[in-house]
C-alpha positions as CSV (number, residue, x, y, z in Angstrom):
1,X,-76.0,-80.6,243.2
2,X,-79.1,-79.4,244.9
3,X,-82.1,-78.1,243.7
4,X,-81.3,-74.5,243.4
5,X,-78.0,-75.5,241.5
6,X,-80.1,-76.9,238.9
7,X,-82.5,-74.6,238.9
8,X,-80.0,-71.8,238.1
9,X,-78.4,-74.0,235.8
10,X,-81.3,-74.1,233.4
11,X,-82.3,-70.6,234.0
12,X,-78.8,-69.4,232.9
13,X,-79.1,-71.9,229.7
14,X,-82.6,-70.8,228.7
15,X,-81.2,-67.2,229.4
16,X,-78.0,-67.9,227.1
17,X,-80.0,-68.8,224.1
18,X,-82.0,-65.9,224.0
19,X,-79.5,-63.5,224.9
20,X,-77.6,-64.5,221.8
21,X,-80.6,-64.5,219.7
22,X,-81.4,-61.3,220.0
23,X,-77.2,-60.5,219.7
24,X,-77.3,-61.8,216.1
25,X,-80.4,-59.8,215.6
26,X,-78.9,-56.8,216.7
27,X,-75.9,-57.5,214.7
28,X,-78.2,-57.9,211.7
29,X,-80.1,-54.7,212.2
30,X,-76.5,-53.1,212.5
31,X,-75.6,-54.1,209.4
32,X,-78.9,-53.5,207.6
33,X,-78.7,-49.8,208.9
34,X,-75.3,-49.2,207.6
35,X,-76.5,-50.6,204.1
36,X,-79.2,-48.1,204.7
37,X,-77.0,-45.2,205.3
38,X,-74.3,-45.8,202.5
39,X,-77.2,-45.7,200.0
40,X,-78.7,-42.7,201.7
41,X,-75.4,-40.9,201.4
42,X,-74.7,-42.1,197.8
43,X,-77.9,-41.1,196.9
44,X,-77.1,-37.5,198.3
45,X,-74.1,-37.4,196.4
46,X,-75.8,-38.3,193.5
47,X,-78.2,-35.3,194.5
48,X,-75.7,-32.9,195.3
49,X,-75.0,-31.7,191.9
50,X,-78.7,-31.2,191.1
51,X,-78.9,-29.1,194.0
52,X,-76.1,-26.2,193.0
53,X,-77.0,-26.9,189.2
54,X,-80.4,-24.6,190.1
55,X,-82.8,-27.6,190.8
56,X,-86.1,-26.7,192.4
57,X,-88.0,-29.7,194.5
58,X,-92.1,-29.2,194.0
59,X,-95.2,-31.6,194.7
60,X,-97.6,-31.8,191.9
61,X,-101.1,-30.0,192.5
62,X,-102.3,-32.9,194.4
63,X,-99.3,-33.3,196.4
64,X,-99.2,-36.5,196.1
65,X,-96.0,-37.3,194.1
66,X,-92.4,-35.4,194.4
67,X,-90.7,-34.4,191.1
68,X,-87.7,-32.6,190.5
69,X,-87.8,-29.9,188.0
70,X,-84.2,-29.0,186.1
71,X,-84.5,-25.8,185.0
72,X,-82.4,-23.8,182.4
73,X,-82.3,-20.5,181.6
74,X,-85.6,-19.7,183.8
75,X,-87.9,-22.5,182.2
76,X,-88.7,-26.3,183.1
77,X,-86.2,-28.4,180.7
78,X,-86.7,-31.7,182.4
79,X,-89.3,-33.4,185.0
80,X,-89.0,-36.6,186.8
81,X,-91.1,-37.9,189.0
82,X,-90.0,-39.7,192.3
């Protein structure tokens, strides 16, 4: 082999190693976003009923915390903060 040969050798071998690095990072950031989106949807399914049971979303004077008020019969029955 001459010089090049080897050269290109070890350029593809350095080359391999990261390319499949960053293929099992990208599988892992694949799978870490569908985690993230299962819980995102369960989560709205779990909002869903709040939603068409007359639930209002408000910030709190400061507007720095989210609660969800569940109201009854035109008053606040229940507060949670999130």
């Amino acid at each position: 082999m001459d010089i090049v040969e080897i050269d290109s050798i070890s350029s593809i071998s350095e080359a391999t190693a990261s390319f499949f690095a960053a293929l099992a990072s990208l599988h892992e950031l694949q799978s870490e976003s569908a985690a993230s989106v299962a819980k995102i949807q369960k989560l709205r399914n779990n909002l869903a009923p709040l939603d068409r049971n007359g639930s209002k979303w408000s910030s709190n004077h400061q507007g720095e915390a989210k609660t969800w008020q569940f109201e009854k019969a035109g008053r606040v029955s229940r507060t949670a903060t999130v």
